[in-house]
C-alpha positions in Angstrom: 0.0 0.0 0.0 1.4 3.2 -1.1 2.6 5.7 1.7 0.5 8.7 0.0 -2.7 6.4 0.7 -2.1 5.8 3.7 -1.1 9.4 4.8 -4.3 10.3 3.4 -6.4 8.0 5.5 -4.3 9.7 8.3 -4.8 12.8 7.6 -8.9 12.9 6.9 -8.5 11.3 10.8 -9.3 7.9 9.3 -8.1 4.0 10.8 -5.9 1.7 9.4 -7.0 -1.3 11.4 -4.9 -5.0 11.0 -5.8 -8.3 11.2 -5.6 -11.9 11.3 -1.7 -11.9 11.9 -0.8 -8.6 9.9 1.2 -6.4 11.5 2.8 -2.9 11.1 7.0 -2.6 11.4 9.2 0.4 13.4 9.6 1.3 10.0 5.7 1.9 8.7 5.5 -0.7 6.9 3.2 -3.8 6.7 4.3 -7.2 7.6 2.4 -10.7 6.8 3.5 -14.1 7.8 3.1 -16.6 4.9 0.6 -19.4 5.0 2.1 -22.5 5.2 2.1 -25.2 1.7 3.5 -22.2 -0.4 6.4 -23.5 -3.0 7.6 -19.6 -3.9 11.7 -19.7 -4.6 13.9 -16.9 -4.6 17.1 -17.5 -6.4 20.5 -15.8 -5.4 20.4 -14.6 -8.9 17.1 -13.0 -7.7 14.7 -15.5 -10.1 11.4 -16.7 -8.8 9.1 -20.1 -8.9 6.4 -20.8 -7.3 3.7 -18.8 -5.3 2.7 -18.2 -1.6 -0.2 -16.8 0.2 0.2 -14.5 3.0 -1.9 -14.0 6.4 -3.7 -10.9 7.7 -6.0 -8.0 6.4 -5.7 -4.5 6.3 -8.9 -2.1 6.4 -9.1 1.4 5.9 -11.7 3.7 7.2 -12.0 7.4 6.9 -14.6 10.6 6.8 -16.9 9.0 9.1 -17.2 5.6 7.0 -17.6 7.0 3.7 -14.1 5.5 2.5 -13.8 1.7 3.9 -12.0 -0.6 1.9 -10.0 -3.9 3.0 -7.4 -5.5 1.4 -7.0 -9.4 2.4 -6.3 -12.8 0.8 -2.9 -11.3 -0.6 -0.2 -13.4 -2.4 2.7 -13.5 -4.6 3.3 -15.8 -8.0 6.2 -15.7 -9.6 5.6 -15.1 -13.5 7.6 -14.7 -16.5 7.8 -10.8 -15.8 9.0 -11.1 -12.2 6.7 -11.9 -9.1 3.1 -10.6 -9.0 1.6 -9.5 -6.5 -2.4 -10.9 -6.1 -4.7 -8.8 -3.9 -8.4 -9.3 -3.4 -9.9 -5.7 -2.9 -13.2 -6.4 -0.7 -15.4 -3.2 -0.1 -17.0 -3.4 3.5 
């Protein structure tokens, strides 16, 4: 999630609520723990294989409820173009 989005959510006075294992580094950024039965290989050579799901949601909530979105069920598959990032975007 882009740091502009979520200074904007900030500033309106708005939530950035995590759950289900997500959690938020020193550094601002958002940390998942991978679900377990994923095959995705990093190469020293920086290649990829494979794919992995991660744990946790984030929602965001700001003017009073009017902008509520969630992000969830995230992922990453490696493809011919590098790894690929797979987000399901759930309004609530």
């Amino acid at each position: 999630m882009r740091g502009s989005f979520r200074n904007y959510v900030d500033a309106a006075g708005g939530s950035v609520k995590l759950d289900d294992g997500a959690t938020l580094a020193e550094d601002g950024s958002f940390v998942f723990a991978a679900w377990p039965g994923g095959d995705l290989v990093i190469e020293p050579d920086g290649r990829a294989t494979g794919a992995m799901r991660l744990q946790g949601s984030i929602t965001f909530e700001a003017h009073g409820g009017t902008l509520k979105s969630a992000l969830t069920e995230l992922g990453l598959k490696a493809c011919s173009d590098g790894l690929n990032q797979d987000v399901h975007r759930i309004p609530v």
